[in-house]
C-alpha atoms as a printed R data frame, in Angstrom:
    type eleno elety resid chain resno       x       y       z
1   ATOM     1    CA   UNK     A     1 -25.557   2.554 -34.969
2   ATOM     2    CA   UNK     A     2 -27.126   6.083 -33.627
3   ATOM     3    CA   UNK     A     3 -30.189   4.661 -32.659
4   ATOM     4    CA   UNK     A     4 -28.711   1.557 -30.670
5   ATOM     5    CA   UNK     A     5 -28.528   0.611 -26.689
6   ATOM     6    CA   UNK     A     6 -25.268   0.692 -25.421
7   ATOM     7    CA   UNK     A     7 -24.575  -0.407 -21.789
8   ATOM     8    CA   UNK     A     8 -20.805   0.140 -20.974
9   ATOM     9    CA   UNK     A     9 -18.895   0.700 -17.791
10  ATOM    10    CA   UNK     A    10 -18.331   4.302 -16.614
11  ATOM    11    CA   UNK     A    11 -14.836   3.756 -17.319
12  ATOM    12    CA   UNK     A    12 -15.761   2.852 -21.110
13  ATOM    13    CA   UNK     A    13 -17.947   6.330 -21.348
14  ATOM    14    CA   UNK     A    14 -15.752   8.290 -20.800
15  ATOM    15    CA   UNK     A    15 -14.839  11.566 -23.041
16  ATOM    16    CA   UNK     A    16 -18.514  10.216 -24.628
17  ATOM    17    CA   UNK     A    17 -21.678  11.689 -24.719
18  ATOM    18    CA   UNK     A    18 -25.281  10.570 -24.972
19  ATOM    19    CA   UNK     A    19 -28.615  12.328 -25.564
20  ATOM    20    CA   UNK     A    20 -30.251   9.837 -22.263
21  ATOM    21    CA   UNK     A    21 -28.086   7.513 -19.603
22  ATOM    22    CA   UNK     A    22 -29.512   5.703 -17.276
23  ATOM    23    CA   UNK     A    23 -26.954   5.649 -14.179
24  ATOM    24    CA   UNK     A    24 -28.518   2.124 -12.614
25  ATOM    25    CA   UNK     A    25 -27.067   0.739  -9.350
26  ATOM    26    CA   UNK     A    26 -27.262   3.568  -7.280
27  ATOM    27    CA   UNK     A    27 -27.669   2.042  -4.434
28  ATOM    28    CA   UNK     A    28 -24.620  -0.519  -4.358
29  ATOM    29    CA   UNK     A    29 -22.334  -0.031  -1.755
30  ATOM    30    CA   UNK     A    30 -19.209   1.586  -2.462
31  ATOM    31    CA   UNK     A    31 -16.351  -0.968  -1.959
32  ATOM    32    CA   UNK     A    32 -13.912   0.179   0.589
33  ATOM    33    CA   UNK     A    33 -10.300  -0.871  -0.011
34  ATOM    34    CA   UNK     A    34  -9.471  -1.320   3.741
35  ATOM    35    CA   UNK     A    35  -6.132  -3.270   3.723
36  ATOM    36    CA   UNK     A    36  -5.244  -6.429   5.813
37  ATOM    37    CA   UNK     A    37  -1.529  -5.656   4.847
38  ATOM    38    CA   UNK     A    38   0.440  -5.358   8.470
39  ATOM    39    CA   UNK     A    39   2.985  -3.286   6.876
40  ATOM    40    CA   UNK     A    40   1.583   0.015   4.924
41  ATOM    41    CA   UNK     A    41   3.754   2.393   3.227
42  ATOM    42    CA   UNK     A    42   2.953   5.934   2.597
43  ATOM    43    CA   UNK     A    43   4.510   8.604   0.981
44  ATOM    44    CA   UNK     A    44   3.628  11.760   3.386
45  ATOM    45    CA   UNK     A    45   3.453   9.048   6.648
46  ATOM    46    CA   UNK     A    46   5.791   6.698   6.077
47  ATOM    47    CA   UNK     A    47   5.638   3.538   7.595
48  ATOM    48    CA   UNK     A    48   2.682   2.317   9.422
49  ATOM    49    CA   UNK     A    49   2.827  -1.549  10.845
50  ATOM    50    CA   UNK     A    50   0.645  -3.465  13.321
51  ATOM    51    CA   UNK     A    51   1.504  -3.691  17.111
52  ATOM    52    CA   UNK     A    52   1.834  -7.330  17.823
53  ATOM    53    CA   UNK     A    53   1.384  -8.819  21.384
54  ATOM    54    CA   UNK     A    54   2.634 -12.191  21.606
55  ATOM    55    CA   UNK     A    55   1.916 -13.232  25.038
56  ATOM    56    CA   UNK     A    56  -1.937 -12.697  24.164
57  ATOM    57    CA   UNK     A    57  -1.553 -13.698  20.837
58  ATOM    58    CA   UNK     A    58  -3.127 -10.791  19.215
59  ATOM    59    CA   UNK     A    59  -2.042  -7.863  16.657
60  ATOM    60    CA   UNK     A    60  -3.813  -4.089  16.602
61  ATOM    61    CA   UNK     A    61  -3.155  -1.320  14.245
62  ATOM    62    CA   UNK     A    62  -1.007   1.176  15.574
63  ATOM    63    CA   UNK     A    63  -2.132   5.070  15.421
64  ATOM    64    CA   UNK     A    64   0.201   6.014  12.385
65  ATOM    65    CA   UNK     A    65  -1.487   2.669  10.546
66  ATOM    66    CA   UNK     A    66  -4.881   3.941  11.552
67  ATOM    67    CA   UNK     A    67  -4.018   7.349  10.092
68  ATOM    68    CA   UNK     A    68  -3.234   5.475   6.780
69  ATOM    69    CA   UNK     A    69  -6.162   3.832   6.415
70  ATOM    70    CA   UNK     A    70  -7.615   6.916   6.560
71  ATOM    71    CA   UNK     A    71  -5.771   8.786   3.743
72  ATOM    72    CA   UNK     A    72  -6.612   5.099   1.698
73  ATOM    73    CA   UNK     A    73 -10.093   5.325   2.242
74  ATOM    74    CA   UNK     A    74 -10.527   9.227   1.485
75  ATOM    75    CA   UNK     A    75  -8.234   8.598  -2.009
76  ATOM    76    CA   UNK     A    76 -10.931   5.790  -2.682
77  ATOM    77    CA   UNK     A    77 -14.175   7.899  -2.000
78  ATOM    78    CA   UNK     A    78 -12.372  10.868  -4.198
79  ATOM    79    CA   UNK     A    79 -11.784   8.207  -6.706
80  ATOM    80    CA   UNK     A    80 -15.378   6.871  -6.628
81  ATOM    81    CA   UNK     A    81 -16.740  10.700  -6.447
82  ATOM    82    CA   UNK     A    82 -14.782  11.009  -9.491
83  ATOM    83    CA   UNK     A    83 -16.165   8.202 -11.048
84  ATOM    84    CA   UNK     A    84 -19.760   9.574 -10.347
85  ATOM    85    CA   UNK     A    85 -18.939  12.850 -12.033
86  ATOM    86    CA   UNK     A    86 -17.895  11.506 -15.269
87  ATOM    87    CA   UNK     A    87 -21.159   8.790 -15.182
88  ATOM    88    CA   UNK     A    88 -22.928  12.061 -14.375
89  ATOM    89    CA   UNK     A    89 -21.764  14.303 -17.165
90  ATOM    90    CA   UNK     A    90 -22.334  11.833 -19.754
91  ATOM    91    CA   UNK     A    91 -25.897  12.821 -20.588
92  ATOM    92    CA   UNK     A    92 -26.877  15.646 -23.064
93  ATOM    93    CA   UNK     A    93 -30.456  15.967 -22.664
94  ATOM    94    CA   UNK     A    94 -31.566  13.416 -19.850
95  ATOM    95    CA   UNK     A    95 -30.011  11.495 -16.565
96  ATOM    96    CA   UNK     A    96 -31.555   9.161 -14.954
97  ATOM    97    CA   UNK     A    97 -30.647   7.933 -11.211
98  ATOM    98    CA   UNK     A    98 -31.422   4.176 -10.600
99  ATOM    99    CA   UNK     A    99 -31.226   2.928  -7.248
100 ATOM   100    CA   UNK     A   100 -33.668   1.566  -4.459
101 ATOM   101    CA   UNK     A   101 -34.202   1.729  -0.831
102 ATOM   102    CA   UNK     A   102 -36.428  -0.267   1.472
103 ATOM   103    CA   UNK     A   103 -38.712   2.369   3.467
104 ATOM   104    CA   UNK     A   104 -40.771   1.806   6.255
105 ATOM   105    CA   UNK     A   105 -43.994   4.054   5.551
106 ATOM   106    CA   UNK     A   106 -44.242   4.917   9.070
107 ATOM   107    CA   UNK     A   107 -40.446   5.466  10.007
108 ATOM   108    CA   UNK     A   108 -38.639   5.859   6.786
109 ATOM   109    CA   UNK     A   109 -35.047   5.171   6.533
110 ATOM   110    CA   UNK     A   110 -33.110   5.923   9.572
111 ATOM   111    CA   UNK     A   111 -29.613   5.996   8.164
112 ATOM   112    CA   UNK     A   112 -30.871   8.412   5.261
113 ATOM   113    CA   UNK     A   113 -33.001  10.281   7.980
114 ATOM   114    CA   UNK     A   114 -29.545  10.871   9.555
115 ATOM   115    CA   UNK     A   115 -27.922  11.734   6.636
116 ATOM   116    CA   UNK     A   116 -30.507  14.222   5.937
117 ATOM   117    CA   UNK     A   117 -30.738  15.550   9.095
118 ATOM   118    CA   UNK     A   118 -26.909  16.158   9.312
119 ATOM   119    CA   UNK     A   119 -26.498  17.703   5.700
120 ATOM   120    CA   UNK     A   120 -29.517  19.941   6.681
121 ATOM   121    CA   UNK     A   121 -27.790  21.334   9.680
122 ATOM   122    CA   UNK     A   122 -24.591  22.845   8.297
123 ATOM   123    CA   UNK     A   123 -25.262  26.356   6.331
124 ATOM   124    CA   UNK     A   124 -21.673  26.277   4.813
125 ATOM   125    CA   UNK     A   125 -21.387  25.987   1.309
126 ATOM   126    CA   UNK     A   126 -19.230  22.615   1.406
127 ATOM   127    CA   UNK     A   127 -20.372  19.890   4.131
128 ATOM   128    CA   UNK     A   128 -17.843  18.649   6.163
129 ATOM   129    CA   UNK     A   129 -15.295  16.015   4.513
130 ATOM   130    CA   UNK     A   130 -16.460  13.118   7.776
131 ATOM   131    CA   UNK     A   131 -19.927  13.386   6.760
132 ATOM   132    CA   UNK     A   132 -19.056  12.944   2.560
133 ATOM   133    CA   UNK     A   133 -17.133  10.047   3.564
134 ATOM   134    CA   UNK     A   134 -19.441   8.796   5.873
135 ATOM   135    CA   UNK     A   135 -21.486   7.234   3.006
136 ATOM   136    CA   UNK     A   136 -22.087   3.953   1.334
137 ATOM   137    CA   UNK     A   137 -23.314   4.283  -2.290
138 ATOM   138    CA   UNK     A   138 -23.577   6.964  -4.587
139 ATOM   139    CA   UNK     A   139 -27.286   7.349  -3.493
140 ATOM   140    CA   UNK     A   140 -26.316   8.047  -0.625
141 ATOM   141    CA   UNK     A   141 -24.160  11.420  -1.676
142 ATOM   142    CA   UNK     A   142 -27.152  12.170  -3.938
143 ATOM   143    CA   UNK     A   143 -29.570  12.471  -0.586
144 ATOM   144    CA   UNK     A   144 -26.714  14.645   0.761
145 ATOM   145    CA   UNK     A   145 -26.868  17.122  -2.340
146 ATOM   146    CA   UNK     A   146 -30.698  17.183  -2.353
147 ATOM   147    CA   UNK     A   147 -31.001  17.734   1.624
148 ATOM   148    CA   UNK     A   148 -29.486  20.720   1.272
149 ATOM   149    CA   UNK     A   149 -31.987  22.042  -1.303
150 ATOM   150    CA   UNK     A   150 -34.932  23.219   0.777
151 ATOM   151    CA   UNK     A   151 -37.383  23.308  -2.459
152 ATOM   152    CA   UNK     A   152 -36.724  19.550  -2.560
153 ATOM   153    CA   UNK     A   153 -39.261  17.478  -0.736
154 ATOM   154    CA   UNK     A   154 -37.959  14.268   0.898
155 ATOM   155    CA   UNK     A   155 -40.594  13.202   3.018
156 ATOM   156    CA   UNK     A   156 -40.970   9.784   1.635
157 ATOM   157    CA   UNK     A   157 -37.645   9.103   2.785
158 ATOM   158    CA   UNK     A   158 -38.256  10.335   6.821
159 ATOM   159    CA   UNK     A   159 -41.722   8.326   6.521
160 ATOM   160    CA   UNK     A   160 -44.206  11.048   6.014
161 ATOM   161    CA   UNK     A   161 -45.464  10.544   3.011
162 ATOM   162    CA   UNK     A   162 -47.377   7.120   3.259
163 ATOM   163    CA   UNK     A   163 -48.145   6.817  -0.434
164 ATOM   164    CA   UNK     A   164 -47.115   3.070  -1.228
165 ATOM   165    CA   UNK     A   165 -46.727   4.561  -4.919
166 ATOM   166    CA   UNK     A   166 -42.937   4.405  -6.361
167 ATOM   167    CA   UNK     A   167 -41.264   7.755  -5.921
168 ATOM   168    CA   UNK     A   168 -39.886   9.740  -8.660
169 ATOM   169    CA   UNK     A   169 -38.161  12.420  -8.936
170 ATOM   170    CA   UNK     A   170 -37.755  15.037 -11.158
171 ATOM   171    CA   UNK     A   171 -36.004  18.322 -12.249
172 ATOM   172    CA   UNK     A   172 -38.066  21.242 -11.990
173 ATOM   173    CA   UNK     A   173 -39.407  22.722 -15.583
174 ATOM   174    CA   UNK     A   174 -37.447  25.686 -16.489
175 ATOM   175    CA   UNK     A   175 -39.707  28.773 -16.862
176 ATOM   176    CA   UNK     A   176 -40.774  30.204 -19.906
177 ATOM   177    CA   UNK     A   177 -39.876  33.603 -20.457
């Protein structure tokens, strides 16, 4: 039925369109797939293990196992950046963002004040790949994109706007010619 709800995974929309999605959730924390294994395997590293030390009874990740976690984590975040883009391009005439954040009126959010703040400071057209994999949820990388648009005003995040009133935001108009 055309005129029907349909609330489906991001996997399940995919290669489908819709004239409105809501994206809701925004705000969930990416899951991490940090591994407890003490053995990893990689094909460009090889073989990272955990050093054990018996006499203290205690086992650390060695530096080739640390790198490993690395490349893990950066092929989940390009996985869940993926995922973001297809949720993203699945709306024809409207998208809307769904997430919340608790803000202090007086000192805003100081995690997305630093996020801000650092995406505001680089001039290069890409920001640096530590600070995209530095965050948490999909809002998160959101804040990133908009920082970096000077026209966009996100002073209810930083605590300067007091207004108690919910915040929304909204694409500009395109002009009339």
């Amino acid at each position: 039925d055309e005129n029907a709800v349909r609330i489906m995974t991001i996997h399940g929309s995919k290669g489908l369109e819709f004239p409105v999605v809501f994206l809701a959730g925004m705000s969930g924390r990416i899951t991490g797939s940090d591994s407890q294994e003490h053995i990893l395997f990689s094909e460009n590293l090889g073989i990272g293990f955990d050093y054990a030390d018996p006499g203290r009874r205690i086992r650390y990740p060695t530096h080739l196992k640390l790198a490993m976690l690395d490349e893990i984590r950066a092929a989940g975040m390009a996985e869940e950046l993926r995922l973001l883009y297809v949720a993203m391009t699945r709306a024809m005439d409207r998208l809307y963002l769904v997430g919340s954040v608790n803000i202090d009126p007086e000192r805003g959010d100081s995690r997305l004040c630093s996020l801000i703040d650092q995406a505001r400071r680089y001039t290069a057209r890409q920001l640096p790949d530590h600070l995209v994999r530095s965050v948490r949820s999909f809002l998160e990388w959101i804040v990133l994109v908009l920082a970096r648009n000077p026209a966009v005003d996100l002073s209810f995040i930083t605590g300067a706007n007091t207004s108690r009133d919910p915040v929304q935001m909204t694409a500009p108009a395109a002009a009339e010619t």
